[in-house]
C-alpha positions in Angstrom: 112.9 138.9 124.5 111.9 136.9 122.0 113.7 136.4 118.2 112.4 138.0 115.5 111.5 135.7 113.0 111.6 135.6 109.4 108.1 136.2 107.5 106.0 132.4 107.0 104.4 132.0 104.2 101.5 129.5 103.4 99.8 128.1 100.5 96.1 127.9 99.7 95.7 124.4 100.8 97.0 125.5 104.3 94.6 128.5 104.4 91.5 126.7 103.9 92.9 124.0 106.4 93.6 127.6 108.7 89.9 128.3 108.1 88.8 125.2 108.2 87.2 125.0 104.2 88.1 123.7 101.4 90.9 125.0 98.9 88.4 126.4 96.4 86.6 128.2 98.5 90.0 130.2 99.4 90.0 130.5 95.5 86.7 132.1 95.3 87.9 134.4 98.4 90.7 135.6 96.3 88.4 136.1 93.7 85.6 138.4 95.2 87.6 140.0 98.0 89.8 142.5 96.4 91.1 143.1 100.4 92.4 139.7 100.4 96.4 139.9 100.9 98.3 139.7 97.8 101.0 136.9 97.1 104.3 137.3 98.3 106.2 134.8 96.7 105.7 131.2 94.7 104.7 130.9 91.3 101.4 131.8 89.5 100.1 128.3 90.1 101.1 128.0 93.3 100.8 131.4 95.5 102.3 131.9 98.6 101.3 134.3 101.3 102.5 136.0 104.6 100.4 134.1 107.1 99.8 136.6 109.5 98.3 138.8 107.1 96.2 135.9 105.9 95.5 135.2 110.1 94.4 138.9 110.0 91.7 139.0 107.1 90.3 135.6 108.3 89.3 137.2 111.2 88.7 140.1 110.1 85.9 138.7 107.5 84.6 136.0 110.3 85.6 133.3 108.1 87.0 131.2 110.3 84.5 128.0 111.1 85.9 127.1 114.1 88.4 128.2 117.0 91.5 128.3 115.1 93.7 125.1 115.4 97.1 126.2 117.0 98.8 122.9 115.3 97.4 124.5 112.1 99.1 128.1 113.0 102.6 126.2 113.8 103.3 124.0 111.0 103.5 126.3 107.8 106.1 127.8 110.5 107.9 124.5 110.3 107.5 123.8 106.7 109.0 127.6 106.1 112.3 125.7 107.4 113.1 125.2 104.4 114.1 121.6 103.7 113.2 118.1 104.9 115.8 117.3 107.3 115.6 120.6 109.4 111.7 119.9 109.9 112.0 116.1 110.9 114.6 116.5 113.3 113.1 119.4 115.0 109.3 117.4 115.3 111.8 114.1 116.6 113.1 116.7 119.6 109.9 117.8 119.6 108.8 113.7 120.8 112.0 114.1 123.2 111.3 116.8 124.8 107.7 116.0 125.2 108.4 112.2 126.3 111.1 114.0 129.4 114.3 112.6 127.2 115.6 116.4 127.0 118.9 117.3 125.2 120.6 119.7 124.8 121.4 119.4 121.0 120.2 117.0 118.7 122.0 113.7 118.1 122.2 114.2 114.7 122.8 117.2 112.5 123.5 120.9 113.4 122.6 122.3 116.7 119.2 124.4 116.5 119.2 128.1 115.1 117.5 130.7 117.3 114.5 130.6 115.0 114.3 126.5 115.8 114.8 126.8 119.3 112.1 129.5 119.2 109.6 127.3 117.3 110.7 124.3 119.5 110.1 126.8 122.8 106.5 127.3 121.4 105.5 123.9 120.5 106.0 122.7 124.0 104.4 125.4 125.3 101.3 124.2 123.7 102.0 120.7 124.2 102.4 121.3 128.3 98.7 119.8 128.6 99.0 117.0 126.4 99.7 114.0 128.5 98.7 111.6 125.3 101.8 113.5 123.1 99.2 114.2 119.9 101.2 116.9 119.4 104.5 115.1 118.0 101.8 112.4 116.8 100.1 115.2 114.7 103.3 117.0 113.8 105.1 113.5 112.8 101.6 112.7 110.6 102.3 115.8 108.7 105.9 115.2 108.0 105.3 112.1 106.6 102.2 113.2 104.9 104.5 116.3 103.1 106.9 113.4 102.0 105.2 110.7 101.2 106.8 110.1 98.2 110.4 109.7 100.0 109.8 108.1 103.2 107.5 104.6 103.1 106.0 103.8 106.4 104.9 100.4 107.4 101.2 101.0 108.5 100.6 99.7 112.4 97.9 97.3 111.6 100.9 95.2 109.7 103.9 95.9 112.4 101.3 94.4 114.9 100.6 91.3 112.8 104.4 90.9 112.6 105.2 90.9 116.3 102.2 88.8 117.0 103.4 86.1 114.4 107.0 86.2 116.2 105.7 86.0 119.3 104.2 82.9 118.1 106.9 81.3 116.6 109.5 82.4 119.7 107.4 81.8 122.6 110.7 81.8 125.1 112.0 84.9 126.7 112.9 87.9 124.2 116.9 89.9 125.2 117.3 91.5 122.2 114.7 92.7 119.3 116.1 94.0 115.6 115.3 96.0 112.9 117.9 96.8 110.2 115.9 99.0 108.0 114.0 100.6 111.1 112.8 104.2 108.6 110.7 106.0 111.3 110.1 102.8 113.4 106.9 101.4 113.8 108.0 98.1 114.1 110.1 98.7 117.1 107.3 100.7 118.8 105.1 97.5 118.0 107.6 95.3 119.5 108.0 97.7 122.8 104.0 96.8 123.1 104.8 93.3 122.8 107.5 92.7 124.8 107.1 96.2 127.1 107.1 94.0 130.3 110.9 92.7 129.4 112.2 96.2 129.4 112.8 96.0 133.2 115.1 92.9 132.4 117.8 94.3 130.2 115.9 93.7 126.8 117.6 95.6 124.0 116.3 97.3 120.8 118.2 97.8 118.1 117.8 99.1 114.9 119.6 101.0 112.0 118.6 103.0 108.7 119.8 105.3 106.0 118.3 108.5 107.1 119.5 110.2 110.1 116.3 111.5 109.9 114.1 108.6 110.3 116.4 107.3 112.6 116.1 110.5 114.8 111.9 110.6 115.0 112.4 106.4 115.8 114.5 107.6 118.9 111.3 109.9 119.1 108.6 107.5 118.6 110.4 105.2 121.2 110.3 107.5 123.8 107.0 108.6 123.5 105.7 105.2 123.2 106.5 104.7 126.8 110.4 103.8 126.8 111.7 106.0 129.7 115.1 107.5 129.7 116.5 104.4 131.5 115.0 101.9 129.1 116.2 104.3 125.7 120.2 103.7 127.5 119.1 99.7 126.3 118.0 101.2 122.5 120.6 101.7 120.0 119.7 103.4 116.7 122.2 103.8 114.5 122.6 105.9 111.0 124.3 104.4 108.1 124.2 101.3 105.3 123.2 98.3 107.0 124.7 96.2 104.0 127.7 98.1 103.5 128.2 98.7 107.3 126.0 97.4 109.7 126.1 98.9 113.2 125.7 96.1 115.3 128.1 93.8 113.9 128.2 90.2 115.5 124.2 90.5 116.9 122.5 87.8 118.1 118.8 88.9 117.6 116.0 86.8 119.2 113.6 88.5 117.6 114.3 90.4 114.0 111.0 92.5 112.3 112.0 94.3 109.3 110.8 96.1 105.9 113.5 96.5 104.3 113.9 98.6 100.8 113.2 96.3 97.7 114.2 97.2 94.0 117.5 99.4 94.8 120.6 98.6 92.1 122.9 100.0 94.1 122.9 98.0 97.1 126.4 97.1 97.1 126.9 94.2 94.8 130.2 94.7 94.4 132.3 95.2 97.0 130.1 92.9 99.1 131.0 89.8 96.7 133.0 88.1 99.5 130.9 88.8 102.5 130.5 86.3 105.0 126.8 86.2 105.1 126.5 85.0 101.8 126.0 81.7 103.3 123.3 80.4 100.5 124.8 82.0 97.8 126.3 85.8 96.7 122.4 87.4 95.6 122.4 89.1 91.9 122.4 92.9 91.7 118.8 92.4 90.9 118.4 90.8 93.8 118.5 93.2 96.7 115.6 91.7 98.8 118.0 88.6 99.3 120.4 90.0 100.6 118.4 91.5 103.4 117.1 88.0 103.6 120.4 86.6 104.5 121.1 89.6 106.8 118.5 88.7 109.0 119.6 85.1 108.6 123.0 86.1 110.0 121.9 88.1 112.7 119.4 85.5 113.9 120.2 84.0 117.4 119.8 79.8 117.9 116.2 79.6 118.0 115.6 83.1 116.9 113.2 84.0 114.5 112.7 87.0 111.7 109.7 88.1 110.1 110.3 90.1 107.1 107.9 92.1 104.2 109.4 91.3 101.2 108.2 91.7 97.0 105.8 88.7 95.9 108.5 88.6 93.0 111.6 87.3 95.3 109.3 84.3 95.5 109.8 83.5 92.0 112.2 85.6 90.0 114.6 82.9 88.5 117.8 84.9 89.0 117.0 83.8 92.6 116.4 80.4 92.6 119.8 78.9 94.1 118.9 81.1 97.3 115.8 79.9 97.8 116.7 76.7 97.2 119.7 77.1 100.1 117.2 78.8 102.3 115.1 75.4 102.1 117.3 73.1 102.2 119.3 74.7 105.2 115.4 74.8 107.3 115.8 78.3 107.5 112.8 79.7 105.5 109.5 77.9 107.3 106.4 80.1 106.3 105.6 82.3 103.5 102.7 84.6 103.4 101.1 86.6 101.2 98.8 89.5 102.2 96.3 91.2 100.4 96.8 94.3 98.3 96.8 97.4 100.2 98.6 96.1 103.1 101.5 98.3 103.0 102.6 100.5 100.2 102.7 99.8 97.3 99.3 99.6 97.8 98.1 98.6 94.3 100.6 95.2 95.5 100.2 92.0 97.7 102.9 92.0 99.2 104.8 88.8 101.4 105.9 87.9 104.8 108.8 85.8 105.2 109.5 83.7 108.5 112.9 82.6 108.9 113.8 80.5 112.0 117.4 79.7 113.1 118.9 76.1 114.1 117.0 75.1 117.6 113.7 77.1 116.7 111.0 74.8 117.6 108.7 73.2 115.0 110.5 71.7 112.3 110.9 68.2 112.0 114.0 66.1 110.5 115.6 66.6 107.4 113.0 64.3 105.8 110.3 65.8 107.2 110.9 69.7 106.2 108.0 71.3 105.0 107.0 75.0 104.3 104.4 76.7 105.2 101.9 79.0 102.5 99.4 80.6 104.0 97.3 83.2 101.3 95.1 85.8 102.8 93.5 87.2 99.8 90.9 84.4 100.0 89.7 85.1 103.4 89.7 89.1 103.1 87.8 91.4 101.0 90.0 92.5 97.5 91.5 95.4 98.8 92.1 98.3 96.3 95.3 100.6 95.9 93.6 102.3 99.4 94.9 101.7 102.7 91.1 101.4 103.6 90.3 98.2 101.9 92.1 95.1 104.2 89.5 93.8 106.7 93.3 92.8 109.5 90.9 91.2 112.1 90.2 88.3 109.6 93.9 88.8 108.1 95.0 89.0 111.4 93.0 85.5 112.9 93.8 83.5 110.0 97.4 84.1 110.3 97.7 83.7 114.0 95.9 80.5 113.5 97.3 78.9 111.1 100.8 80.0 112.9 100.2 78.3 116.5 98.6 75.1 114.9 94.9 76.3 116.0 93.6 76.4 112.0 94.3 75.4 108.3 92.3 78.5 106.6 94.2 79.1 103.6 97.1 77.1 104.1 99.2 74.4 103.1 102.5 72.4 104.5 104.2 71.3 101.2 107.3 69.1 102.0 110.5 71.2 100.4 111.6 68.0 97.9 108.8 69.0 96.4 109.4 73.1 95.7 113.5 72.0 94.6 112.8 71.9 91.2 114.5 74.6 88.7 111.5 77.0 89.2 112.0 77.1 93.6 108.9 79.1 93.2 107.4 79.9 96.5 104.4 81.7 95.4 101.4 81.1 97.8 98.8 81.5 95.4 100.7 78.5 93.4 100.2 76.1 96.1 97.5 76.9 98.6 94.2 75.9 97.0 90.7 77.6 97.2 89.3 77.7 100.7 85.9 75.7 99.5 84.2 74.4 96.1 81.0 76.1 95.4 77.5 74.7 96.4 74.6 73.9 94.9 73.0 77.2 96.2 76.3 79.2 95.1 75.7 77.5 91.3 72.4 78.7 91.6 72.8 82.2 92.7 75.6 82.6 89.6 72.9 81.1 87.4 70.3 83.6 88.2 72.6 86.5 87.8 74.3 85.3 84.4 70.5 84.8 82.9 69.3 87.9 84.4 72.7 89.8 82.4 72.1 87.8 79.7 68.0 89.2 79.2 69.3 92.5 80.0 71.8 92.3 77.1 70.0 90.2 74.5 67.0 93.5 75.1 69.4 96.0 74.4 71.2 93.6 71.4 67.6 93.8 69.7 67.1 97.6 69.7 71.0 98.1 69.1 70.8 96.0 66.2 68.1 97.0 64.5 69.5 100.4 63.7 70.7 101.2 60.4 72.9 103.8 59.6 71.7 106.7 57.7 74.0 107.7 54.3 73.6 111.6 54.1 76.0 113.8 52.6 74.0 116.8 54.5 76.6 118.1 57.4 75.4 118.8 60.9 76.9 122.0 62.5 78.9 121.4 65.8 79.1 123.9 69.1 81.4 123.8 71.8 80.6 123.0 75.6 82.3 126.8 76.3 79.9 128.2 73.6 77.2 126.3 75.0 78.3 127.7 78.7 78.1 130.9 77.4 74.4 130.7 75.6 73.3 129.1 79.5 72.5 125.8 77.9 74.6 123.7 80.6 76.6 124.9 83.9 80.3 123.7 84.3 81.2 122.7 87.8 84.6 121.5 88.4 85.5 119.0 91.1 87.4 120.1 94.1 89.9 119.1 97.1 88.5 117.0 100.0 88.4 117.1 103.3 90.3 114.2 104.1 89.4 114.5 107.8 86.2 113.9 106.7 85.9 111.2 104.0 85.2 107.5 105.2 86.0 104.6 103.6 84.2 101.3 103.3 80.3 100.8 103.2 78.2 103.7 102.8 75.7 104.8 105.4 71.9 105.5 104.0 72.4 109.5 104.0 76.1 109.7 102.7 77.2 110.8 99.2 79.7 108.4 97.5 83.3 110.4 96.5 84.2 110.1 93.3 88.0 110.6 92.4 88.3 109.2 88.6 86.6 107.4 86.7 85.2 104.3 88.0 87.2 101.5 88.5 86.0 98.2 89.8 87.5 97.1 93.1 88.0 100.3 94.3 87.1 100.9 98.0 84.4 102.8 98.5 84.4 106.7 99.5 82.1 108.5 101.1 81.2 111.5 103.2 78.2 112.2 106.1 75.4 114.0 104.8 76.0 117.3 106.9 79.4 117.5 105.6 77.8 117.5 101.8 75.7 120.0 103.0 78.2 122.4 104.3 80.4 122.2 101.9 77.3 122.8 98.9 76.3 125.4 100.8 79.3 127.2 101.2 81.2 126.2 97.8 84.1 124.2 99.0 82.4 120.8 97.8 81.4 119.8 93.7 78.2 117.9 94.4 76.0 116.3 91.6 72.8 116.2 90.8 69.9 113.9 89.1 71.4 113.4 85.7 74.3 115.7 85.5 76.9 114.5 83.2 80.3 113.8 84.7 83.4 113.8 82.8 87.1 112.8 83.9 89.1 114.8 82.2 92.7 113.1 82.9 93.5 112.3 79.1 95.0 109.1 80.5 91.7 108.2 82.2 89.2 110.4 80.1 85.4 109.1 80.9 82.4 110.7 80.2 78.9 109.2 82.0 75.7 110.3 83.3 75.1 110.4 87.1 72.5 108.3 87.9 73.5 107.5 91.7 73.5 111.3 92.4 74.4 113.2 94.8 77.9 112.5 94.6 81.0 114.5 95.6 83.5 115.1 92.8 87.7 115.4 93.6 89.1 117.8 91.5 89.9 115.2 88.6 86.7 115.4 87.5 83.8 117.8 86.3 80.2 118.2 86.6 78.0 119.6 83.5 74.0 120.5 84.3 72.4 120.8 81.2 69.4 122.8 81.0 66.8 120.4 80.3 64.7 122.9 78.3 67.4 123.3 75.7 69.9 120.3 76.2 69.2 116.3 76.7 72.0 115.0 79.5 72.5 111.3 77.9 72.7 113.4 74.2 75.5 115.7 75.7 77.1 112.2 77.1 77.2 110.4 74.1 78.9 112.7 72.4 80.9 114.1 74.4 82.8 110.8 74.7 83.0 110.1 71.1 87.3 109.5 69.8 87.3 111.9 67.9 86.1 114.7 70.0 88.2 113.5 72.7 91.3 113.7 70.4 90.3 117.5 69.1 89.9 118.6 73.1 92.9 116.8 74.7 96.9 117.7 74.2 97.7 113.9 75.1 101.3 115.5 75.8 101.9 112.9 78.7 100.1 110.8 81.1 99.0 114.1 83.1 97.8 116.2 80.0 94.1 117.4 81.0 91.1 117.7 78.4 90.3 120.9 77.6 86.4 120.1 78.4 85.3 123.3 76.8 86.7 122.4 73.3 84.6 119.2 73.1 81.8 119.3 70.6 78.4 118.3 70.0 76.1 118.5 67.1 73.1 121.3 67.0 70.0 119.0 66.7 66.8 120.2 68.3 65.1 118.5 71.2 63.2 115.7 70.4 65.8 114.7 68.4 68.4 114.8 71.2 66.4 113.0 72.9 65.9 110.5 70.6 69.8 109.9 70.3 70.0 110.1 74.0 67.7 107.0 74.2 70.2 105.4 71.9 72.9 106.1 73.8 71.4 105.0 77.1 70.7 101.2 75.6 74.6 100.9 74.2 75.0 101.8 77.9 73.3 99.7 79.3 74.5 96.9 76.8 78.4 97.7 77.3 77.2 97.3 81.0 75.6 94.1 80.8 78.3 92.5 78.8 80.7 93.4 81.5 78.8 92.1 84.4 77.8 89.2 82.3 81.9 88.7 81.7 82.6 89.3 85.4 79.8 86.8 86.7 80.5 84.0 83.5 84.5 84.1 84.9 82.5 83.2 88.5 81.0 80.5 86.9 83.8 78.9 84.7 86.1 79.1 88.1 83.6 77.7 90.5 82.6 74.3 87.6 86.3 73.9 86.9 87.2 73.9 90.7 84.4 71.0 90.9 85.7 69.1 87.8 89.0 69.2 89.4 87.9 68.1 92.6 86.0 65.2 91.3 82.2 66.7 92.5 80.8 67.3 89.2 78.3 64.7 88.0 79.4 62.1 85.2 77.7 62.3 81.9 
């Protein structure tokens, strides 16, 4: 007979991804429904429910939109677990026992409960029929996704790149792979694909981290990326502080892919002072990164080779100069790289690869001919914003690869390492490779026609602008609130909502998609949009905020506050931001705009109590004017509009210009006078 289990619980978000809607449209459930179960625990803000009440009234009310999910049924089970550790290594024996690598107990941690064993029992029950393990794919996805903040992953676009780029550089026979800061192990999975067909021969993964947790669903991730039981007895994962006390002591690695943890103080300064890897110098307390640097080093075989993702700062940070200089000099160090923002997280940072080769690797000439490699990636791929969405890897990936096994020179340069031993040793890439090309006549020409075409625009709107004259009268206008404006029907206040992120693409628009909107609009954000039936549906049945023809939007973070009239409607608003229909009978849109975003309205709305304080958008003001003259001081507000957006494209394309002549002047290309 089967356990009684304790009551799960679920939270809104996980009902409307039970039902298959979004959050708000739970919210409006709870609203109108006076059936709908009541809360049984959590806070006032963030309700709790028993689930298979919730299961009952969903189908009770046929508000399910499709068959429901049995992942989606299971996992508030696991999250009800009640902490982090017990739902990661249950979803890694999950992967075991899915992959035929059963045990008994787990290898770390207490042995199951009876309600773990039960929930365990039940997942692979469902999971008989799944030959391609999305279960503990899906399951794994949603542990990482509930702590995202605690665990960073290495996304498999970049732990391919990194085995490729080995492989390159150690074209012999592979024995033994590492990765001393493995977290959940991607890299290792990516160097099983690379070097799968050496498994047969004895080749050996090893790899070591922090968390017994991570370390447990890489034992996972290994097994259900192919390693059978035979190969895992040739894969040792090991918990524990690599720097303080490193598992596999005395390793000779041929290959070495890591991403190890950067800005950590307490790495062990200290009581390492006299260890013997040291061997280019004992690396600051500030300097973390370099000591995982001369790790790797270490643990490098003759002719082996690591590949590491480090902070662009240990390029240049001057506390860490008398490393990099010993890394040069010693012919260690041969490539650094440096990808494009939004590689790996942080996303918002472009990050570096590293390339460290030990004595006998092939490719490096005598003492007197060292060089090192830069190769820069931002000028052959699109800017990427903080989104994973934004790197194009195919050209990342070719340029790289290319430059690497001889085959291209895109965005790179070989600069002998006399020359980088001054008291800087900076090693930034962007500091020594230079542009890919010097404009053309025809790219001169382009820039030309926008810059005059910005500068019309701006000088038409400078005319009317400045021919204005402000009007001294002592008479005072009376003000009304957007709420008291709500309430007379003048405007509608729609307030943005949580997205389907199963559902939102990322990159260029198609034709009948709706751009996302998530804040205000920055530039080199990549773009978000959803299909035009998924607008629909969610319009239809109130789980999406989507804008019309001139409906003002307003961001109403206080750190980001924005105020703007939609004139690329219909767009989908996150729950940042807020739509307001004016009535057009009673109520000009660019009017309400103008003054809605005015200083000091802002500062009478908004508590500005931290970074996260909202604006109260119902305690903004506007003055009571009729009509015509609304719209008269719409008009007005439209041309400084348009004029504060001409003078920022006009910025944006002059800063083209000035780069593209001064590239040309310092090539020599420019005519003489």
């Amino acid at each position: 007979m089967s356990p009684e289990l304790p009551p799960v619980v679920v939270t809104l978000a996980e009902i409307a991804r039970i039902a298959g809607v979004g959050r708000a449209a739970v919210s409006n459930w709870r609203r109108r429904y006076d059936n709908f179960p009541s809360p049984v625990g959590g806070t006032d803000t963030s309700p709790q429910f028993s689930l298979p009440q919730v299961e009952e009234w969903l189908r009770r009310e046929n508000k399910l939109k499709a068959a429901l999910n049995p992942l989606d049924r299971l996992w508030p089970e696991y999250e009800s677990l009640g902490n982090r550790e017990a739902t990661g290594l249950l979803v890694a024996q999950v992967g075991l026992w899915q992959s035929g690598v059963k045990t008994g107990r787990p290898t770390a941690g207490p042995p199951l409960d009876q309600r773990q064993r039960h929930l365990l029992e039940r997942t692979l029950e469902l999971a008989k029929q799944d030959e391609e393990h999305k279960i503990f794919d899906l399951l794994m996805e949603r542990w990482l996704r509930a702590h995202v903040r605690q665990v960073t992953t290495t996304p498999v676009q970049l732990a391919e790149l990194m085995a490729q780029a080995a492989a390159i550089k150690h074209p012999g026979p592979v024995r033994t792979v590492l990765d001393p800061a493995c977290g959940v192990g991607t890299l290792l999975v990516a160097a099983g694909r690379r070097w799968g067909a050496d498994h047969a021969a004895g080749l050996r993964f090893l790899g070591q981290d922090i968390d017994t947790v991570l370390v447990e669903l890489a034992k996972a991730r290994l097994a259900v990326g192919g390693f059978t039981e035979r190969d895992l007895s040739n894969v040792s994962l090991a918990a524990g502080d690599t720097l303080r006390a490193d598992a596999h002591p005395g390793v000779q690695a041929d290959v070495i892919l890591s991403n190890p943890p950067s800005n950590e103080r307490d790495w062990g300064h200290a009581e390492l002072a006299t260890d013997p890897r040291w061997v280019y110098g004992q690396p600051p307390r500030t300097e973390p990164e370099l000591a995982w640097v001369q790790h790797a080093a270490a643990a490098l075989a003759p002719g082996g080779v690591a590949v590491l993702v480090l902070p662009p700062a240990v390029a240049a940070r001057r506390a860490g100069r008398r490393i990099r200089a010993g890394l040069l000099r010693s012919g260690v160090l041969r490539t650094v790289i440096a990808l494009p923002p939004g590689a790996a997280p942080p996303y918002g940072v472009g990050l570096h690869l590293w390339i460290l080769c030990a004595d006998g690797a092939p490719g490096r000439g005598g003492a007197d001919g060292a060089e090192l490699t830069f190769v820069d990636t931002t000028h052959a791929a699109p800017p990427a914003s903080a989104d994973k969405g934004g790197i194009d890897w195919p050209a990342v990936t070719a340029q790289i690869t290319e430059v690497l096994s001889g085959t291209g020179a895109q965005g790179s340069i070989s600069v002998p390492v006399v020359d980088l031993l001054d008291d800087q040793v900076d090693l930034t890439p962007a500091r020594r490779v230079p542009r890919t090309r010097a404009a053309t006549i025809v790219d001169l020409r382009r820039l030309w026609t926008r810059f005059d075409a910005h500068m019309r625009e701006l000088r038409d709107a400078a005319n009317a602008l400045s021919a204005l004259v402000p009007v001294n009268d002592d008479e005072t206008v009376s003000l009304i609130s957007v709420g008291e404006l709500e309430r007379a029907g003048a405007l509608e206040i729609r307030p943005g909502q949580g997205l389907p992120e199963s559902l939102v693409r990322r990159g260029e628009r198609q034709e009948d998609g709706a751009r996302v909107l998530t804040g205000a609009p920055l530039s080199g954000q990549a773009q978000l949009w959803l299909p035009a039936t998924a607008v629909a549906t969610g319009e239809q049945d109130g789980s999406l905020t989507v804008t019309a023809s001139q409906d003002v939007i307003v961001s109403v973070l206080a750190r980001a506050f924005d105020v703007w009239v939609d004139t690329d409607a219909p767009s989908v608003l996150g729950p940042q931001l807020v739509a307001l229909r004016a009535n057009p009978a009673v109520l000009d849109p660019w009017f309400l705009s103008g003054c809605l975003c005015a200083p000091a309205n802002v500062h009478r709305a908004g508590t500005h109590a931290s970074t996260t304080s909202r604006i109260d958008i119902r305690r903004l003001h506007v003055p009571r004017l009729s009509l015509e003259e609304q719209r008269r001081y719409g008009e007005i507000h439209r041309k400084i509009t348009v004029f504060a957006r001409e003078l920022t494209d006009m910025r944006s394309v002059g800063g083209e210009l000035s780069r593209a002549l001064g590239d040309l002047l310092a090539a020599g290309q420019l005519p003489r006078a």
